[in-house]
C-alpha positions in Angstrom: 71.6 58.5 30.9 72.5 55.8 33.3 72.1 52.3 33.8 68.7 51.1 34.7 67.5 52.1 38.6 68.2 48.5 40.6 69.0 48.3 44.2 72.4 46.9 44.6 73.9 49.0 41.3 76.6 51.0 42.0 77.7 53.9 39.2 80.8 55.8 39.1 80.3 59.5 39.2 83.0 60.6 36.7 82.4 64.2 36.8 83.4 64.8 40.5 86.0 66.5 40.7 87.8 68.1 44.0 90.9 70.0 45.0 94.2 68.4 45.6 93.9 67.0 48.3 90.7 68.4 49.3 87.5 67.7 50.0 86.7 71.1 48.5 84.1 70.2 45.2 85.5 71.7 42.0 83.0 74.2 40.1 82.8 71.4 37.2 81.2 68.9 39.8 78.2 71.1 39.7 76.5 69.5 36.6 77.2 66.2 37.6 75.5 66.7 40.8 72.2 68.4 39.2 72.0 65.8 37.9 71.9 63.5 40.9 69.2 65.7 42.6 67.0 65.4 39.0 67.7 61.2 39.8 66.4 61.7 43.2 63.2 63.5 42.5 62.4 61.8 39.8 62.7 58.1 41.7 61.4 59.3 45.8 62.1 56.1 47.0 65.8 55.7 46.3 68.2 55.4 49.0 71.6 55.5 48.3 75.6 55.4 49.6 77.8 58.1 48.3 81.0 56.2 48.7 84.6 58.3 48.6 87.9 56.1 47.4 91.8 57.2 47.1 94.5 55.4 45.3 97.3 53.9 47.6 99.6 57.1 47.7 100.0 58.5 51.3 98.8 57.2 55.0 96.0 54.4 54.9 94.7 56.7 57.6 94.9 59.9 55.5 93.3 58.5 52.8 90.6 57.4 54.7 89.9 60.5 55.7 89.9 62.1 52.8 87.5 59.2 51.2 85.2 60.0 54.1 85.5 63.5 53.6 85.1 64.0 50.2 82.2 61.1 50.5 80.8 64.1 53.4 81.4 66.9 50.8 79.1 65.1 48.0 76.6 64.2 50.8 75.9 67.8 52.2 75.8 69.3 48.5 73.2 66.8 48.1 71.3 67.8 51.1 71.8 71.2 50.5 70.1 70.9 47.3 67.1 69.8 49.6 67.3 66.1 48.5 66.7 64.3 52.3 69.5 63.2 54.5 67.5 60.2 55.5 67.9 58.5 51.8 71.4 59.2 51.7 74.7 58.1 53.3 78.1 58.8 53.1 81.0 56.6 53.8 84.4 56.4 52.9 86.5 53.3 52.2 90.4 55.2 51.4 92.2 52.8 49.3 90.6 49.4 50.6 88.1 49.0 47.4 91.0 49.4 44.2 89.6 49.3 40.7 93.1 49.1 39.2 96.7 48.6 39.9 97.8 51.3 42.0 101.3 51.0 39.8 100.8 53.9 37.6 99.3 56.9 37.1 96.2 55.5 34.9 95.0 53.3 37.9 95.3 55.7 40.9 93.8 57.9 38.8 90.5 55.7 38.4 90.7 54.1 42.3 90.5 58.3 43.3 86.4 58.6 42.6 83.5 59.0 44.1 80.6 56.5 43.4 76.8 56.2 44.8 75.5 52.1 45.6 71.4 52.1 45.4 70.9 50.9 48.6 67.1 50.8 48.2 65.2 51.3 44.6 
């Protein structure tokens, strides 16, 4: 269960996974993403931001393209699930929003995620 639906909230989704270095979604991100549809239709007037980050590692520029792209990847699942694209947006911010130190494996391992920001409750 998650936190309680407020606009503003932002929430982690731990269980996206992708390729290395891909923007391919992993057959384990399924669930998670069921489960973000279920959200959806269960609340009809949420808007939200799917937001992609990356840890430091690599071009600035690469790794905002992959943040964008794995932030697109998320998004069209979504639609494709027949949630509407109007309530949702992708973006991706590479390694410009760190959650940790990008000094060891640990923390570039939690700044590589994907997270959703209620933009409208």
């Amino acid at each position: 269960s998650l936190v309680p639906i407020e606009a503003g909230q932002t929430i982690r989704l731990n269980s996206i996974f992708f390729e290395t270095e891909s923007s391919i979604l992993e057959q384990e991100s399924m669930p998670e993403l069921e489960r973000m549809v279920k959200i959806m239709n269960d609340h009809t007037s949420l808007k939200i931001e799917i937001s992609g980050h990356t840890d430091e590692v690599g071009s600035s520029n690469d790794n905002f393209k992959l943040s964008e792209a794995r932030a697109l990847a998320v998004f069209d699942n979504l639609v494709g699930r027949g949630l509407p694209k109007g309530r949702i947006v992708a973006k991706g911010y590479g390694e410009t929003k760190p959650v940790a130190s990008n000094e060891t494996d640990e923390g570039r391992r939690l700044n590589r995620r994907v997270e959703f920001t209620i933009l409208k409750k």
